[in-house]
MARNU-235448 format. One record per residue: residue in three letters; z negated, x, y of N, C-alpha, C in turn. Coordinates in steps of 0.1 Angstrom, whole numbers, plus 5000, padded with zeros to 4 digits. Layout:
% MARNU-235448
ALAZXYZXYZXY ...
//
This chain:
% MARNU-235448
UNK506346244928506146104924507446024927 UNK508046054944509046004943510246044937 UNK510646124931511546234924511146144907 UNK509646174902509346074890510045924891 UNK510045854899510045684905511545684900 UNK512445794903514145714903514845784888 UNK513745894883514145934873514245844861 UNK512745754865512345594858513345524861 UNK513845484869514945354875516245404868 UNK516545564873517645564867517345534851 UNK517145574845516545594829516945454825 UNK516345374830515945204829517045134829 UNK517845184839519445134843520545164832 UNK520345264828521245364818521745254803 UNK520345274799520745214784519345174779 UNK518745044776517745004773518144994757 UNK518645014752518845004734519145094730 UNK518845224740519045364737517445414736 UNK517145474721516245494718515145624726 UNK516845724724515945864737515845814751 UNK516845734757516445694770515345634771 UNK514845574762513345484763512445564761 UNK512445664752511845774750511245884759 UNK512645904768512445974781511845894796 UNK511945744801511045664805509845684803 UNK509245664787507745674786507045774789 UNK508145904785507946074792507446084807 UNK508446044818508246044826506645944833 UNK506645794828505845704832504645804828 UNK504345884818503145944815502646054821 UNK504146134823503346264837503046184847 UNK503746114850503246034868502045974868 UNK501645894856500345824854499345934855 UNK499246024849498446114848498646244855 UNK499546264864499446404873498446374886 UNK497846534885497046574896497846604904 UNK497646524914498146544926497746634942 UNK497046684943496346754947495146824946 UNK494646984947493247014942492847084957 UNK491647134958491347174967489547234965 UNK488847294970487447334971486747284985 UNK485347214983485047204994484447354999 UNK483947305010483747435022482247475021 UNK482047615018480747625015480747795017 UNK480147825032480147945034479048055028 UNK478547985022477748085013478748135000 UNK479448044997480148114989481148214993 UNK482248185000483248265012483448115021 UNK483748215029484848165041485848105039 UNK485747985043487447945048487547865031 UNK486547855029486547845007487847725006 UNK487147605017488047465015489747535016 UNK490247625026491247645021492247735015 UNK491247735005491847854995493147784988 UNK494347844982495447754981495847744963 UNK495947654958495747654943497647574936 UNK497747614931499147584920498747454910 UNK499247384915499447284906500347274895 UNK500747354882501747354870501847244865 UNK502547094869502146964859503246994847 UNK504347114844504647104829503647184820 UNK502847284827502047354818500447264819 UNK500147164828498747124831497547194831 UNK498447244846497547404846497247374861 UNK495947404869495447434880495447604887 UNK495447644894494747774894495247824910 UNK494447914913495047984928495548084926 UNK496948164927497948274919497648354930 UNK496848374940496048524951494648484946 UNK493948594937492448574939491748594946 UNK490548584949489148564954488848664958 UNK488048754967487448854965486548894954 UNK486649014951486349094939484649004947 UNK483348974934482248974938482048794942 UNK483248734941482948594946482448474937 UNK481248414941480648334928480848214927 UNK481348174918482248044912481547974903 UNK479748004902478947894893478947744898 UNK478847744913478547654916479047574927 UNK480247514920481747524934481847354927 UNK482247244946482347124944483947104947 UNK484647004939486147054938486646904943 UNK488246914951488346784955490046774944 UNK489646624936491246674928491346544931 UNK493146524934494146404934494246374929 UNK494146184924494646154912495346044917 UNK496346044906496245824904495745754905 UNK495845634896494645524896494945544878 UNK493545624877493045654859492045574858 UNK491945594843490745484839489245564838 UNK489745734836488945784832488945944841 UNK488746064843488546184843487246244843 UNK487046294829485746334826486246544830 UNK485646614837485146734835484246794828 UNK485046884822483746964811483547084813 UNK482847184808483147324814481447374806 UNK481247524805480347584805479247624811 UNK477847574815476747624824476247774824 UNK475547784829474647934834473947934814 UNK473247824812472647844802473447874790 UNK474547864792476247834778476047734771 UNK475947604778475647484774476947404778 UNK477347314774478247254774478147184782 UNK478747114794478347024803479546904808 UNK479546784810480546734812480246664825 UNK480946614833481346484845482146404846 UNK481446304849482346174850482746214867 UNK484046254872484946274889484646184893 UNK485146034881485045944890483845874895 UNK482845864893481645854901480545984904 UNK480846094900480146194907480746284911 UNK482046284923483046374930482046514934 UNK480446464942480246564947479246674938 UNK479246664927478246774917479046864916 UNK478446924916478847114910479247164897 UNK480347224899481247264882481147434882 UNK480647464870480847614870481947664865 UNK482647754874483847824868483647924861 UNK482548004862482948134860482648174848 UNK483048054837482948094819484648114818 UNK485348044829487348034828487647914817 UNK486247834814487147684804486747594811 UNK486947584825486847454823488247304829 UNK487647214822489047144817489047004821 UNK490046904824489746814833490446704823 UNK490146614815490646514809490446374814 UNK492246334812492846234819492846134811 UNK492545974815492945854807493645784818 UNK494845734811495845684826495245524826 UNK495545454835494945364840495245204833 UNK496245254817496645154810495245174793 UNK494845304798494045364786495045394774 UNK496345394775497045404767497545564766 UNK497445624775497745794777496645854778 UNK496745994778496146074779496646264785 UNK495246304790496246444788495246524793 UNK494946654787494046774795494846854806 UNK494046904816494447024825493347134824 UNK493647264824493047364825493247394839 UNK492047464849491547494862490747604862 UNK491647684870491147814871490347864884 UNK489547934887489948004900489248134897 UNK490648214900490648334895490048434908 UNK489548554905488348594913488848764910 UNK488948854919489348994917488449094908 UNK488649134897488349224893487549354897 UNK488849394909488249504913488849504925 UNK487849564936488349584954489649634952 UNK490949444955491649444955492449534966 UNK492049554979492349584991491549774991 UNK491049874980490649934983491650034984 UNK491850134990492650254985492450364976 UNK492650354967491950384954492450534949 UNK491850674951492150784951491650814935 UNK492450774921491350814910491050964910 UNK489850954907489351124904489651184896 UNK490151094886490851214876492551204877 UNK492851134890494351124892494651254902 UNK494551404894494151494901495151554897 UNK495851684901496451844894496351944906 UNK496852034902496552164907498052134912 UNK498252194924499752224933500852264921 UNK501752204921502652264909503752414913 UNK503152524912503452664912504052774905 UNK504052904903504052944896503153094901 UNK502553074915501953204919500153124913 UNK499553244909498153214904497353194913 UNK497353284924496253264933497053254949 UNK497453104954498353064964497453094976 UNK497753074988496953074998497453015012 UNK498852945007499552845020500252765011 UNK500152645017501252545006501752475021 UNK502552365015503752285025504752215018 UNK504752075018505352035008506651895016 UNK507751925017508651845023509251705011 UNK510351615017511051545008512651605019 UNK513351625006514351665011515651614996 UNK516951555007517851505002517351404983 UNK516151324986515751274977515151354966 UNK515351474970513751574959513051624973 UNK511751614960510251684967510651784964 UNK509651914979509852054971508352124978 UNK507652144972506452234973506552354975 UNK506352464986506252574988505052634989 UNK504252754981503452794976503552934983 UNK502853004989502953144990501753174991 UNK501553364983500453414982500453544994 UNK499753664992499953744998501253874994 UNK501153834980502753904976503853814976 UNK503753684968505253614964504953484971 UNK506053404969506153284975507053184962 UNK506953084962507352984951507852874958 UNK508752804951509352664955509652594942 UNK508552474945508552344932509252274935 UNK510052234927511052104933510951974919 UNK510751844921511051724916511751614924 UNK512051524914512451384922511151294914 UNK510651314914508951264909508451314908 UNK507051334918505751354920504451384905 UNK504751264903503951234890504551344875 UNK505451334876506451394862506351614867 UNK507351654857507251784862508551854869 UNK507751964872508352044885508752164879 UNK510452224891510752314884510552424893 UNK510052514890509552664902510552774901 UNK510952814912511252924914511252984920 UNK511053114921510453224932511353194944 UNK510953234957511353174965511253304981 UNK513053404981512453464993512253455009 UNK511153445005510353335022509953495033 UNK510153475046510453575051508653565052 UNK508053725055506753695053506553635071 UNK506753675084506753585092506753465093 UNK507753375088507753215089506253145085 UNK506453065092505252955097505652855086 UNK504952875071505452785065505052635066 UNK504152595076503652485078504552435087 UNK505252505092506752425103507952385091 UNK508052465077509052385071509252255076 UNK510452245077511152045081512852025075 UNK512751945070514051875062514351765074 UNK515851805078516751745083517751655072 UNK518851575078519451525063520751655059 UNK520551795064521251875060521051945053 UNK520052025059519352145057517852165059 UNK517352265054515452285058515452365070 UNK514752335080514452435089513152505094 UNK512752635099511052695097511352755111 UNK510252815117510252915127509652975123 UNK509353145131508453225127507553255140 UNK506753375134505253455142506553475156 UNK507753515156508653585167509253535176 UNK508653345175509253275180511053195180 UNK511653205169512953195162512953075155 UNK514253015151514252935144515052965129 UNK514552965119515452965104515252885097 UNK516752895091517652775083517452805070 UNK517552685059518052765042519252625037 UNK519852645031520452565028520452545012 UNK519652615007519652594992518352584985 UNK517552464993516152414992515352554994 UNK515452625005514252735005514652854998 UNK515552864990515452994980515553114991 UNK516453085002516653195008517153165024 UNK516553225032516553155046517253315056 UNK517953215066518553315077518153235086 UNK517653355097517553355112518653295118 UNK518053175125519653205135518853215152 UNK519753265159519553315172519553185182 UNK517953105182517653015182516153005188 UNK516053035201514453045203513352895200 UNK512452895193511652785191510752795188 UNK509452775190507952835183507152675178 UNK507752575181507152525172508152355165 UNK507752365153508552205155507952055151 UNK508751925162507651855164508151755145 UNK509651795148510051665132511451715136 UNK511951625126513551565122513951435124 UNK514851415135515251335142516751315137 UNK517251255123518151275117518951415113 UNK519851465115520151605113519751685129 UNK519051615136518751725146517351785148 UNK517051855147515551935151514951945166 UNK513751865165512851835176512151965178 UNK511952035186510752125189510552185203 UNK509752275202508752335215509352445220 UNK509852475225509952645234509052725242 UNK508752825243507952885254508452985262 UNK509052965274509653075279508753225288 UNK509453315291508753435290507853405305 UNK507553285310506353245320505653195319 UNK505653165303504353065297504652945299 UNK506152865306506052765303506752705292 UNK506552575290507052545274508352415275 UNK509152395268510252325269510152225257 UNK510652105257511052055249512552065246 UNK512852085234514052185229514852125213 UNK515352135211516352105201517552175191 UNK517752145180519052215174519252095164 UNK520752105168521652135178521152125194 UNK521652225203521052215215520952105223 UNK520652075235520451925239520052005254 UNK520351905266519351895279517351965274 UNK517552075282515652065280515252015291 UNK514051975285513051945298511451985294 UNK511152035308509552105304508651955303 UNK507552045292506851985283505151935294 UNK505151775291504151765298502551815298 UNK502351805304500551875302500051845290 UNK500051715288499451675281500151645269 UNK500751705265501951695249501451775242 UNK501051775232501151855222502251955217 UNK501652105220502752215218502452305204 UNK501652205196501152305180500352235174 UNK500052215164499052085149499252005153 UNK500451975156500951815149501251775142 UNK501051655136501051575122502551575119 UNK502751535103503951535100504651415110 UNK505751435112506551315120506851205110 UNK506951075113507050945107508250885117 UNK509250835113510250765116510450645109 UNK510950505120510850405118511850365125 UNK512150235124513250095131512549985128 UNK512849915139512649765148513449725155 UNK513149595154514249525155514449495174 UNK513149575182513249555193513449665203 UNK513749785191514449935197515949955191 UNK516749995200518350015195518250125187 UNK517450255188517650385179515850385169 UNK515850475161514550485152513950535164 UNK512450515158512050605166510850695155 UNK510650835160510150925157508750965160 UNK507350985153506050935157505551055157 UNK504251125162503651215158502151185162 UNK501151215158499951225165498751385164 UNK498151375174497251495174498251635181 UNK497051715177497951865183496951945190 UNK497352025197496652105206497852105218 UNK497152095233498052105243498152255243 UNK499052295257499352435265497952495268 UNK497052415276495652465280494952485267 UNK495652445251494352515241493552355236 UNK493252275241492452135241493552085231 UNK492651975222493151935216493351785215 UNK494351695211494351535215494251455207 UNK494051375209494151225195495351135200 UNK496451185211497351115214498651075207 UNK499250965204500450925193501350955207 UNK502751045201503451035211504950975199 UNK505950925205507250915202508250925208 UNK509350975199510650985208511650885201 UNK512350845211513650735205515150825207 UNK515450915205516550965209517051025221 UNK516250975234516451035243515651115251 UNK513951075247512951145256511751095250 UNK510851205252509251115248508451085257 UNK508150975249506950885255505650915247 UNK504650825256503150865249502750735250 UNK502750675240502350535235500950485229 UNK500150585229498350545228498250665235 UNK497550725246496750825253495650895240 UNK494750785234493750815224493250755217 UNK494350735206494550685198493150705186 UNK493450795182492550885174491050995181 UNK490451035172489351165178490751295184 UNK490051355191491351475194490651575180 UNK491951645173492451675165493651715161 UNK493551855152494751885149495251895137 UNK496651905129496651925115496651745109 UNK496451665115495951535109497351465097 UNK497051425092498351395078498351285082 UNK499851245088499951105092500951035080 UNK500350885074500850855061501650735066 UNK502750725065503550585067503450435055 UNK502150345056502150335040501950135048 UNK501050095035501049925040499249915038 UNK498749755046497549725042498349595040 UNK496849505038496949335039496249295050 UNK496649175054496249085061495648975050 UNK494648905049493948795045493848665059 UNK494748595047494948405062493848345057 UNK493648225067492548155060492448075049 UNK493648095036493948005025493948125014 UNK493348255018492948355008494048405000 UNK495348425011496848465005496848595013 UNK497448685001497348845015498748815016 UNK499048905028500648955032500649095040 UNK501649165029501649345032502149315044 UNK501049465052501549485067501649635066 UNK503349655074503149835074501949875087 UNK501649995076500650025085500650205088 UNK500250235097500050395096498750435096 UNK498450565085496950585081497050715083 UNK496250785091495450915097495150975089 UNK494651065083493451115069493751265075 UNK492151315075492051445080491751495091 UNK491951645095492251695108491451755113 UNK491651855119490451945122490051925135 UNK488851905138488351905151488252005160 UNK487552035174487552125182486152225176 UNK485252165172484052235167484452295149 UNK485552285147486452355137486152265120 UNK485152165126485052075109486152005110 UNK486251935093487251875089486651705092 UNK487651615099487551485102487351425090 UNK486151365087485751295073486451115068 UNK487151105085487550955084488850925086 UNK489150775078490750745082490650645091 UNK491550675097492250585109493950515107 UNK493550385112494950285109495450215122 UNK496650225122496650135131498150055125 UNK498149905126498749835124499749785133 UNK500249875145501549825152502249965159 UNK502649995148503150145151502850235159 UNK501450225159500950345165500350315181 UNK500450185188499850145197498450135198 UNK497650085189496450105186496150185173 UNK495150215174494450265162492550255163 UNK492350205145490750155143490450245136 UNK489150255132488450365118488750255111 UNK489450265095490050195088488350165084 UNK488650025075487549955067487150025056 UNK486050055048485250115038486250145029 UNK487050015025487850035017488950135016 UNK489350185029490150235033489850425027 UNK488650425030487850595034488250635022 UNK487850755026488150865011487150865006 UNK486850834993485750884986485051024987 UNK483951044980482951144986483951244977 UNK484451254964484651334961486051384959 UNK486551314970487851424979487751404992 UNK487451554992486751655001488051605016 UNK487851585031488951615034489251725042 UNK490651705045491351875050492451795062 UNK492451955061493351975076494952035072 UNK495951955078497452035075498051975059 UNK497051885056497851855041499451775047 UNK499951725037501151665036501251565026 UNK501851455031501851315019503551295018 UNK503251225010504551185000504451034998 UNK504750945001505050794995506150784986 UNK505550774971507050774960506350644955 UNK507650594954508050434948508150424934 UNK506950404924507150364913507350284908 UNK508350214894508150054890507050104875 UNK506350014878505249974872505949884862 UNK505149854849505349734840504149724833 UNK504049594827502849594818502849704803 UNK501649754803502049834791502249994796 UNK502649994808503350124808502350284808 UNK502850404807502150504804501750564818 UNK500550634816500050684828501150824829 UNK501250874840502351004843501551114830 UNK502551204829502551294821501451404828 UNK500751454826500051584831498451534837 UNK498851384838497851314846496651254835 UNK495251224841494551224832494151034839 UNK494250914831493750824836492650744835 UNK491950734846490450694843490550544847 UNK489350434836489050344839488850304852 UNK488950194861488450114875487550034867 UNK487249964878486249834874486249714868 UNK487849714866488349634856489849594859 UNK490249534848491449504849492149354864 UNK493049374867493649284880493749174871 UNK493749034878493648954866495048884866 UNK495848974863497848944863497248984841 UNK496549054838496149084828495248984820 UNK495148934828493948764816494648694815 UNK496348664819497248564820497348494828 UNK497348504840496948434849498748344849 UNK499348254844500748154842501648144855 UNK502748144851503348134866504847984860 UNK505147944873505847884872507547874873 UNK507348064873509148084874509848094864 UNK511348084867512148034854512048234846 UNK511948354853512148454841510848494848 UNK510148564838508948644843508948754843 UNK508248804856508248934863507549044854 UNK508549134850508049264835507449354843 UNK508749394856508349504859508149494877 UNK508049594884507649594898507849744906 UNK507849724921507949834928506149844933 UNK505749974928504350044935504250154945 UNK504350144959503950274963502550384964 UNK502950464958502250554955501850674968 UNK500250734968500250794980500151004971 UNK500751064972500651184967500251274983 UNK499351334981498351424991498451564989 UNK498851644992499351754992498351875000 UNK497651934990496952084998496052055008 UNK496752125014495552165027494352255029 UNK493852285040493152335045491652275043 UNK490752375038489352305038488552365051 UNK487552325051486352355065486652515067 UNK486452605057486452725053487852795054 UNK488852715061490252695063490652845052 UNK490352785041491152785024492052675019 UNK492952715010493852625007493252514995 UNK493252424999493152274988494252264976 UNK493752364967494952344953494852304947 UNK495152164952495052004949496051894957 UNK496751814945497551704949496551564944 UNK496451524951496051364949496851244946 UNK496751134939497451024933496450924941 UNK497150844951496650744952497050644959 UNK496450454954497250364959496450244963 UNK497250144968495950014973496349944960 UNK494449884955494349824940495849704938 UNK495349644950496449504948497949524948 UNK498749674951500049694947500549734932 UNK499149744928499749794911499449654904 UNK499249544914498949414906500649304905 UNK500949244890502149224892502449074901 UNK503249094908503549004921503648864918 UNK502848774924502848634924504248574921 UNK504248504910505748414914505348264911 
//
């Protein structure tokens, strides 16, 4: 308004026998006469929580209302009392569509508190400015989710078989290494190695000679090289994604991750005690009781802004005594610590996923939080852990994630799988991956009904992370020859601007 007020003065000052200057005065005198100056919903917890402050966009060049984060999926908008800013108008009648598909109007200015139905998407707010000489409509939205924006959404037909070339596999293990994926496949005769730099797209296989010893579940990518141990307690190297691996004279029996080019792992010396150990070599020091010395989750590495070096994550395992833990432990470069005791159920094998959730404020705006998500794991009584677990501060706590979180009934879970987070850009229009079969949700995000934005270029395309699930072990500890596609609904939705 005050920005409107000098644009007038200047205008007025300029040139009064200037036809567009006068022209552009009456421009301006008429949005100011007639802009909404504030909207808002009253508070009515039957409808949601926190309703009064849900946060809405005011467009006064498009005279457009609407809240650009919707509603929860399920939220009912027949019968919603609305508080809107004005001027001093002569008139603001509300119109809009009833339950019955009747046409309905209101006079704001003497019945503020009656109830407007949204949920036909017309309804419209007409302005008479306070000389009766203007006029002007606004359209008012409030837009409501489609579908469990916040769910983690596994499609069932976002499915394939391990990309291979042996028929009947019986161990998989799938790393990311120097910016390609590589899938390792082995049967009781041959062994294969898939490699892509996209998940979704295809893979190229080649036979692959894997020593039959090696622990192909210890595969780990360094930013060098891959490294494996075997049944003999050894460590081997390959340097040409897997095709072909040498021993080196390197005792290790198990590994915990990749700590930039250096290798974390376990030793056991010929008295049964066990070391924490390294290659390149390093100081050892024996391994505490309570550490996990075998089924530990993939390692997750991270930086903050309140540690000088990354640090390196693992959870679950089996200790020295055989028992198994739900404990997150980490190392920063110099030594490990144990940063939740039990965090999780004790468990081993568990697929630790470095991925995001949302937070919801009380104005019904999410904001991505990284988060780390559990899935899997085999217990001590040898079933497979049917639940996920999150925890939202690197691994200090951990909850049973929310409904939306869980895996659906009909992916099965397992023990020993391996995930992948690949970053896709999304656009409107765009094609589902090649090989992949895509099934309807429960409807479209509503970035798809038009929901208007007020930036100067509009956002085509976008970054989606993607969750790809890899194999594993079933109850019947058989291989899962199956990759999974899956993401949270509200990341394939295109980003507020």
């Amino acid at each position: 308004m005050f920005l409107a007020a000098m644009m007038c003065g200047s205008a007025v000052s300029c040139n009064k026998d200037n036809d567009e200057d006068e022209n552009s005065v009456e421009e301006v005198q008429i949005t100011s006469s007639l802009a909404v100056t504030s909207f808002s919903l009253s508070a009515d917890d039957k409808v949601l929580a926190n309703l009064d402050s849900v946060f809405f966009t005011i467009d006064l060049n498009k005279a457009e209302v609407y809240n650009p984060d919707s509603l929860p999926k399920g939220t009912k908008i027949n019968k919603i009392v609305a508080n809107i800013g004005l001027p001093t108008v002569s008139a603001a009648t509300l119109s809009f569509t009833d339950a019955d598909g009747k046409s309905q109007s209101i006079d704001y200015l003497t019945s503020k508190s009656d109830t407007i139905d949204f949920s036909h998407n017309d309804v419209k707010l007409h302005l008479v400015d306070y000389s009766g000489k203007y006029e002007r409509d606004y359209s008012i939205k409030i837009n409501v989710h489609t579908i469990d924006a916040d769910l983690l959404y596994w499609d069932k037909a976002a499915m394939r078989e391990l990309p291979t070339s042996i028929s009947d596999p019986v161990e998989q293990h799938t790393v990311e290494h120097r910016g390609t994926i590589l899938c390792f496949t082995r049967s009781t005769t041959d062994a294969c190695v898939a490699e892509t730099d996209n998940p979704a797209g295809d893979w190229t296989k080649t036979t692959c000679n894997m020593p039959e010893n090696l622990l192909i579940n210890s595969i780990t990518a360094t930013d060098d090289a891959l490294f494996a141990v075997n049944t003999d307690g050894n460590l081997l190297t390959s340097t040409d994604k897997g095709s072909n691996w040498t021993e080196l004279q390197v005792p290790m029996n198990h590994i915990l991750g990749a700590y930039g080019s250096t290798i974390l792992g376990v030793r056991k010396d010929s008295n049964g005690t066990y070391y924490h150990t390294t290659y390149p070599a390093t100081t050892e020091e024996i391994v505490d009781a309570k550490f996990p010395i075998v089924g530990t989750s993939q390692a997750v590495t991270y930086s903050n802004k309140w540690s000088e070096n990354p640090m390196l994550m693992i959870v679950g395992g089996a200790t020295a005594n055989g028992s198994l833990t739900g404990a997150t432990w980490a190392y920063d470069g110099f030594g490990w610590g144990c940063i939740s005791p039990d965090g999780i159920p004790a468990m081993e094998g568990v697929c630790l996923v470095p991925y995001y959730s949302y937070k919801i404020n009380n104005q019904w705006v999410a904001s991505e939080v990284s988060t780390l998500v559990a899935i899997g794991g085999r217990k001590a009584d040898g079933k497979i852990n049917p639940y996920v677990y999150v925890s939202l501060n690197r691994g200090l706590n951990w909850v049973k994630a929310d409904r939306s979180m869980q895996l659906p009934d009909y992916l099965p879970p397992v023990a020993y799988a391996q995930n992948v987070v690949y970053t896709e850009v999304l656009s409107r229009g765009a094609c589902f991956p090649a090989g992949w079969r895509e099934m309807p949700v429960n409807g479209l995000p509503v970035w798809c009904c038009g929901t208007q934005s007020r930036a100067a270029t509009e956002i085509t395309s976008w970054d989606c992370p993607y969750v790809y699930l890899f194999g594993g072990e079933t109850e019947n500890s058989e291989l899962s020859n199956k990759v999974w596609r899956g993401v949270i609904n509200r990341m394939t939705f295109k980003p507020l601007q």
